[in-house]
TORKOL-4160 file (C-alpha; in steps of 0.2 Angstrom, whole numbers, padded with zeros to 4 digits, m for minus):
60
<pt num="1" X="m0591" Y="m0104" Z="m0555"/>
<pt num="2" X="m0602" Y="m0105" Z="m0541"/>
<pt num="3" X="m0604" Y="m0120" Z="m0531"/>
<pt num="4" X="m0620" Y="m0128" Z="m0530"/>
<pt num="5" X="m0622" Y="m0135" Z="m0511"/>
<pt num="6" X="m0637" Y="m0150" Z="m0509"/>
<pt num="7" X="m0645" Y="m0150" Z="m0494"/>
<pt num="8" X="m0651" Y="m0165" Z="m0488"/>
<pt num="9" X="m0669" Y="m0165" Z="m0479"/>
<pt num="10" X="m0676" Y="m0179" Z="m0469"/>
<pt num="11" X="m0688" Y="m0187" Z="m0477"/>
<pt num="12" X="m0705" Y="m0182" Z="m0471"/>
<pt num="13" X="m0716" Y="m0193" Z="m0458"/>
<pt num="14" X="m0731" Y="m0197" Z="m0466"/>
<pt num="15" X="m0740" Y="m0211" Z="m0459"/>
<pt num="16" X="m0751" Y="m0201" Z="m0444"/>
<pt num="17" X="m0749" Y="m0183" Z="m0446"/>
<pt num="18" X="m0760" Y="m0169" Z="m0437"/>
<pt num="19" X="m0766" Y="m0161" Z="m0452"/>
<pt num="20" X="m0774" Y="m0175" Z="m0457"/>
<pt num="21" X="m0793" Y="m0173" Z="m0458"/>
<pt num="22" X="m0804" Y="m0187" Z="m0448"/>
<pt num="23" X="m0811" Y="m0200" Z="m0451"/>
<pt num="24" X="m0830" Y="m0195" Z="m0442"/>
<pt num="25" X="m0831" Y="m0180" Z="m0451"/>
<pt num="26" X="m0843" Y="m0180" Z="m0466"/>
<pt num="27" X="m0837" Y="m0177" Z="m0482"/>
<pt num="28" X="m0846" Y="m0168" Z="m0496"/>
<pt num="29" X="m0856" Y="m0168" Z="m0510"/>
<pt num="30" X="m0841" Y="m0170" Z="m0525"/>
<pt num="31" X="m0838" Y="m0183" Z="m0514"/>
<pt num="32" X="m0855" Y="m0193" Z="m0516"/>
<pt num="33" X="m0855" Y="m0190" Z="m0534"/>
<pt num="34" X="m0838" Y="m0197" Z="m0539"/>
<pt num="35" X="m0844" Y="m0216" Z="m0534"/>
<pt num="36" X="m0847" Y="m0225" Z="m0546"/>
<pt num="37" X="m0863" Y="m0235" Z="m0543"/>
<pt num="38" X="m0872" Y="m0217" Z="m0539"/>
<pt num="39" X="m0865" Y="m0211" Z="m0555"/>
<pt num="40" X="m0872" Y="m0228" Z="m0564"/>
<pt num="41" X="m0890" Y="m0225" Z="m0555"/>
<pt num="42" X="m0891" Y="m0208" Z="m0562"/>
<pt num="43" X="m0884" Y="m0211" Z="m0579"/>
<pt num="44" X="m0899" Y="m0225" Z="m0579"/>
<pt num="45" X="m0910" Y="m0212" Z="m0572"/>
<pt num="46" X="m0906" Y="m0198" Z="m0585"/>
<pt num="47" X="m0909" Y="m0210" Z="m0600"/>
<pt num="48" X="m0925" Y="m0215" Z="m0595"/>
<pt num="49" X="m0934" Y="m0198" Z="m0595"/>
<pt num="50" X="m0923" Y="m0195" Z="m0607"/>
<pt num="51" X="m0932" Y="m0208" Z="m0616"/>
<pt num="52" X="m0947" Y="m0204" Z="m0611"/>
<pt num="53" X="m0947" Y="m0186" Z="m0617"/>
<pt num="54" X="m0941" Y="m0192" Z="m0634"/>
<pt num="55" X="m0956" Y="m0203" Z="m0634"/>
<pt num="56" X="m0969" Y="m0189" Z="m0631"/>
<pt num="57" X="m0960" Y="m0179" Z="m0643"/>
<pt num="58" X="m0959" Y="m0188" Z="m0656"/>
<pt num="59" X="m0971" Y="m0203" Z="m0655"/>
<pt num="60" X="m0985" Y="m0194" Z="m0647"/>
């Protein structure tokens, strides 16, 4: 049988790394979109006309 040999790695340094991206730079449009109080403003958005285009549908 062959023997398995482990190799131990350092574990990596991961509290300020280069390849992290800065802090200035803007960040996009996903970005804006996953926080929660846009979300709740467009949700309250999308139901009024939402409402209101059921109302001229229906009721007018």
């Amino acid at each position: 049988m062959a023997e398995l040999r482990h190799h131990h790695r350092e574990m990596l340094d991961t509290t300020q790394s280069e390849a992290a991206p800065p802090q200035d730079e803007p960040r996009g449009c996903l970005f804006a979109l996953s926080q929660p109080p846009l979300m709740i403003f467009l949700a309250v958005i999308g139901c009024l006309l939402l409402m209101a285009a059921l109302h001229d549908l229906l009721l007018l």
